[in-house]
N, C-alpha and C positions, 0 to 999 in steps of 0.2 A: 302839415303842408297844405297851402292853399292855392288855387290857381283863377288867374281872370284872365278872360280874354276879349279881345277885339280883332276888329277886322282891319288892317292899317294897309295904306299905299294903293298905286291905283289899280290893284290885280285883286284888293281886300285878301293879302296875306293873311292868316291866320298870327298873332304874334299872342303872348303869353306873359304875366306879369306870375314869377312863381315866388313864396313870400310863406316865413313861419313866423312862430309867436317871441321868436327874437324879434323881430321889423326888419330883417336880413332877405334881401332880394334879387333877381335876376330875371334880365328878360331874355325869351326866348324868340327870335325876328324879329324884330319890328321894321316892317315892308315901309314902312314910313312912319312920320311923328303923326301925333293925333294928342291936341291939345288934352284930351280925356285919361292921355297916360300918365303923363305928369301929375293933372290932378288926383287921379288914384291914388299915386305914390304919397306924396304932400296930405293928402284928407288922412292918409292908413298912418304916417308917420316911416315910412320904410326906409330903407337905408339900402338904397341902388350901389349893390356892386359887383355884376358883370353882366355883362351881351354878352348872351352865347348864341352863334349862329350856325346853324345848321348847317351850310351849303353859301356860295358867295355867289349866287344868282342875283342882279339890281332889284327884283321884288320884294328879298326878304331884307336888303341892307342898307333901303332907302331912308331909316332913321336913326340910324347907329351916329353921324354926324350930329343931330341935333340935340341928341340925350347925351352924347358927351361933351356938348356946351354946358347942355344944363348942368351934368354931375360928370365935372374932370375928372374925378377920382377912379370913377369905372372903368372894370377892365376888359376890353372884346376878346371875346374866345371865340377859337377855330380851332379846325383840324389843319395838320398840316400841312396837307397836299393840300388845300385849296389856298395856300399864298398866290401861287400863280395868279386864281382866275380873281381871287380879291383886290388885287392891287392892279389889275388891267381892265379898265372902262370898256373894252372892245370884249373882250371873253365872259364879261358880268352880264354884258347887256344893258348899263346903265342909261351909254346914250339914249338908247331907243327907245327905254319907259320914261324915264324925267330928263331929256333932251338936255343931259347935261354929265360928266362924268362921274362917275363916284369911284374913288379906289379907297381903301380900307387895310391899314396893318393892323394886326393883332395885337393885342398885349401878351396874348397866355399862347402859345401853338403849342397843341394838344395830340396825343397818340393815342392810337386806339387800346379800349383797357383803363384807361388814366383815369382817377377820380377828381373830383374839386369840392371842398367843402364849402356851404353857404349857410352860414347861420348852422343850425342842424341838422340841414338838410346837405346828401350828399348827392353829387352829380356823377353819373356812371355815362363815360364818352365812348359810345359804339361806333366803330366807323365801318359804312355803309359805301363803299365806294359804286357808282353802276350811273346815277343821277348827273353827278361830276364828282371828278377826281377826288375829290377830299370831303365829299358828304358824308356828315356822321350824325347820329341819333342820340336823344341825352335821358339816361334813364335814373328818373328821380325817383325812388320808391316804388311804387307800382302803376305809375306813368310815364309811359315814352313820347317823349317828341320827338317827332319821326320824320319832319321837315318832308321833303319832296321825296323822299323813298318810299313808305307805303302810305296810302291814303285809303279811304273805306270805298272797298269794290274796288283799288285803281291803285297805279300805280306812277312813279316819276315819271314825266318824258324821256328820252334818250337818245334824242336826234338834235342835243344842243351840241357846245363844243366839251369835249370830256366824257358824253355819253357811252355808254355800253350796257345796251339792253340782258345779254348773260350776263355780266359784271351783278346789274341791277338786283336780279332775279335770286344768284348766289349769297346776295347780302344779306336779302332780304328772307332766303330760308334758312343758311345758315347761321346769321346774327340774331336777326329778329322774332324769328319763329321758333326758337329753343327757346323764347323767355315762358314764363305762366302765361295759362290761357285768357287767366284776369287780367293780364295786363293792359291798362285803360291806355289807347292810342294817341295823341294829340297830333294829330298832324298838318301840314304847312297851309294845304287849301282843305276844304269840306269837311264834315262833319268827324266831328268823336264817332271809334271805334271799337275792337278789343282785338287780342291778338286772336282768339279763337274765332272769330267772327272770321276773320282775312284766314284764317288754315282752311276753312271750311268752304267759305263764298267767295273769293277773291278769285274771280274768274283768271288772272292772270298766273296765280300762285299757289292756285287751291291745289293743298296735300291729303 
């Protein structure tokens, strides 16, 4: 399993190109399109098939529309409690960053626990509720995308709509922090992690 990233949309979400030696692929947010994702895909030869999205905040799902022009075929994944704030321009926030709505159905609505095969790579969907209702984390091997739940030192906000800061917290020790200490972090904003790093220093959740 391989991973590339970029900085997409105007917040530079954190978004994820993950891809084996099938050409079997999915992307993890893309806060917006960046002509440079495309070409990755096309130069590698990969075969795009799913957006999985962390969380339905307009940051992370400002290019989920443009990559399923380019590839019909793809399927958007979520969790299922975030139907709500997916499909409402008003609870995404999408006016407010790209002055324009964005709503988004799913293909796949996912529970927590669920796997999804890609290529041979297998997709482990932890949901994380605390950031908003349906925020879930996707654990490929021994990397989490961790979307706006934990980030290095820091943690999601929770004074949007759907927030709950103990919600957060609970997720975050009971889901996330029982995985290996190796487990390599990727999360939505700021730098690569490890779970051991956040048990330790993570002023907000340090065990």
């Amino acid at each position: 399993m391989k991973v590339k990233h970029y900085f997409t949309g105007p917040y530079e979400v954190n978004a994820y190109i993950v891809y084996d030696e099938t050409k079997s692929a999915y992307i993890v947010d893309p806060g917006g399109y960046k002509p440079e994702l495309n070409s990755f895909i096309v130069e590698n030869e990969l075969n795009l098939e799913y957006i999985v999205l962390t969380h339905g905040h307009g940051d992370h799902i400002g290019g989920v529309e443009q990559l399923k022009d380019l590839y019909p075929q793809v399927k958007v994944v979520a969790h299922r409690n975030e139907k709500e704030m997916l499909e409402s321009p008003y609870q995404n926030t999408s006016i407010e960053i790209y002055g324009r709505p964005i709503t988004i159905t799913a293909d796949i609505w996912v529970e927590d626990g669920q796997e999804l095969k890609c290529g041979d790579m297998t997709m482990h969907f932890i949901y994380t509720p605390g950031h908003t209702k349906g925020g879930m984390c996707i654990l490929c091997g021994n990397i989490l995308f961790s979307g706006d739940t934990l980030f290095q030192m820091s943690i999601g906000r929770t004074d949007f709509y759907g927030g709950d800061f103990d919600e957060l917290i609970n997720s975050i020790k009971t889901k996330l922090f029982v995985l290996p200490d190796d487990t390599i972090v990727c999360p939505g904003h700021m730098g690569e992690t490890t779970i051991l790093a956040e048990k330790r220093y993570n002023p907000f959740v340090r065990i």
